[in-house]
N, C-alpha and C positions, 0 to 999 in steps of 0.2 A: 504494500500500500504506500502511495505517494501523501508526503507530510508536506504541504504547502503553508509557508509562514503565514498568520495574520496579516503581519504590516504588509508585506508583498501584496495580500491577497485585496487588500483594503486599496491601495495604491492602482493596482489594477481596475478595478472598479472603479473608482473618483477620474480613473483617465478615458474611459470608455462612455460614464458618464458626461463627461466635460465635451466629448467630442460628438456624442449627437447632439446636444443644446446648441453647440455652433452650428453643424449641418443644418438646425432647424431654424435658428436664428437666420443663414445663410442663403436658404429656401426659402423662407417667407417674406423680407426686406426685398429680394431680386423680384420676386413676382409682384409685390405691393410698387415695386416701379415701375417695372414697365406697364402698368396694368393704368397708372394713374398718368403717363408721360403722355397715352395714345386714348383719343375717342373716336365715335362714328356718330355721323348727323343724315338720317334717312331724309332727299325732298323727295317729297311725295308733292302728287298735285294738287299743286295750295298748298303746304305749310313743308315746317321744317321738323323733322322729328329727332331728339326734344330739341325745344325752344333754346334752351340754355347749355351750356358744358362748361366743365371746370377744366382747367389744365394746369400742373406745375410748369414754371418759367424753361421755354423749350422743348414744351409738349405737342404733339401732332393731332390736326384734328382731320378726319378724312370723310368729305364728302359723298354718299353713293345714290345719284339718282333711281330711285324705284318706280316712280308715276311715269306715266306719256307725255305731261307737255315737257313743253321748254321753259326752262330755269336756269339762272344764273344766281351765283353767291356774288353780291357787291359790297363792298364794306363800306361803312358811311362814320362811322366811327370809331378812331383807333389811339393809343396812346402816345404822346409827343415822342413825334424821333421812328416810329414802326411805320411799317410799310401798309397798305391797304389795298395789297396783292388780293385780286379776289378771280373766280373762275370766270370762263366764257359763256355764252349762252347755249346751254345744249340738251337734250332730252336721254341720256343715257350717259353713264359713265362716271369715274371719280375724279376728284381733284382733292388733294392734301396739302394742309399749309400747316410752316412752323410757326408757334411764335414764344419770341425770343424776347418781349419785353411786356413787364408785370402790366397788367390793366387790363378793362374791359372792352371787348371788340366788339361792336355793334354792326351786325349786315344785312341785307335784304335781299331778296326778290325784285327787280326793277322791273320784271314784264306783271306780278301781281301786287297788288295793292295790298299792305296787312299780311304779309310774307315777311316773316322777320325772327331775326335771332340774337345769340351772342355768345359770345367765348370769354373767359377771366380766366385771364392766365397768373398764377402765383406763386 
């Protein structure tokens, strides 16, 4: 029969311990970001689905037409210094935009009227 010391035995344990808290710690922070970095905004015909998204500062947000007509994202309000890079007008297809500084982006619909959104990026 094999005599394994205490203290060895105890040492073993607290290091085996230690190393899945990290793994889990490791897993869960990586997925909580990129999970928070990236959204999706459905247009549908007539509105944008949802209305609002959060993003942390240098988050993606990506556009996917689902409806028939024709939509475009325009931006009509953005925070001093950012860009108000917005898509073309088309009835299918994605468009993704980063944004790179803190504040709320306010955009619309120019072909519908009360077609409107926004992004806060933080």
């Amino acid at each position: 029969m094999t005599r394994i010391r205490l203290g060895t035995l105890t040492l073993v344990l607290l290091a085996l311990a230690a190393a899945a808290v990290l793994g889990l710690a490791a897993t869960s922070s990586g997925s909580t970001a990129s999970t928070a970095a990236a959204k999706r905004v459905a247009v549908k015909d007539n509105r944008f689905s949802p209305k609002a998204v959060s993003v942390s500062k240098g988050g993606k947000v990506t556009w996917v037409w689902k409806g028939s007509n024709d939509h475009n994202v325009t931006f009509t309000k953005a925070p001093k210094g950012a860009s108000k890079h917005g898509s073309s007008t088309k009835s299918s297809g994605r468009f993704t935009r980063s944004f790179n500084k803190r504040g709320t982006y306010r955009y619309v619909c120019t072909i519908h009227a009360g077609m409107k959104g926004s992004v806060t990026a933080g």
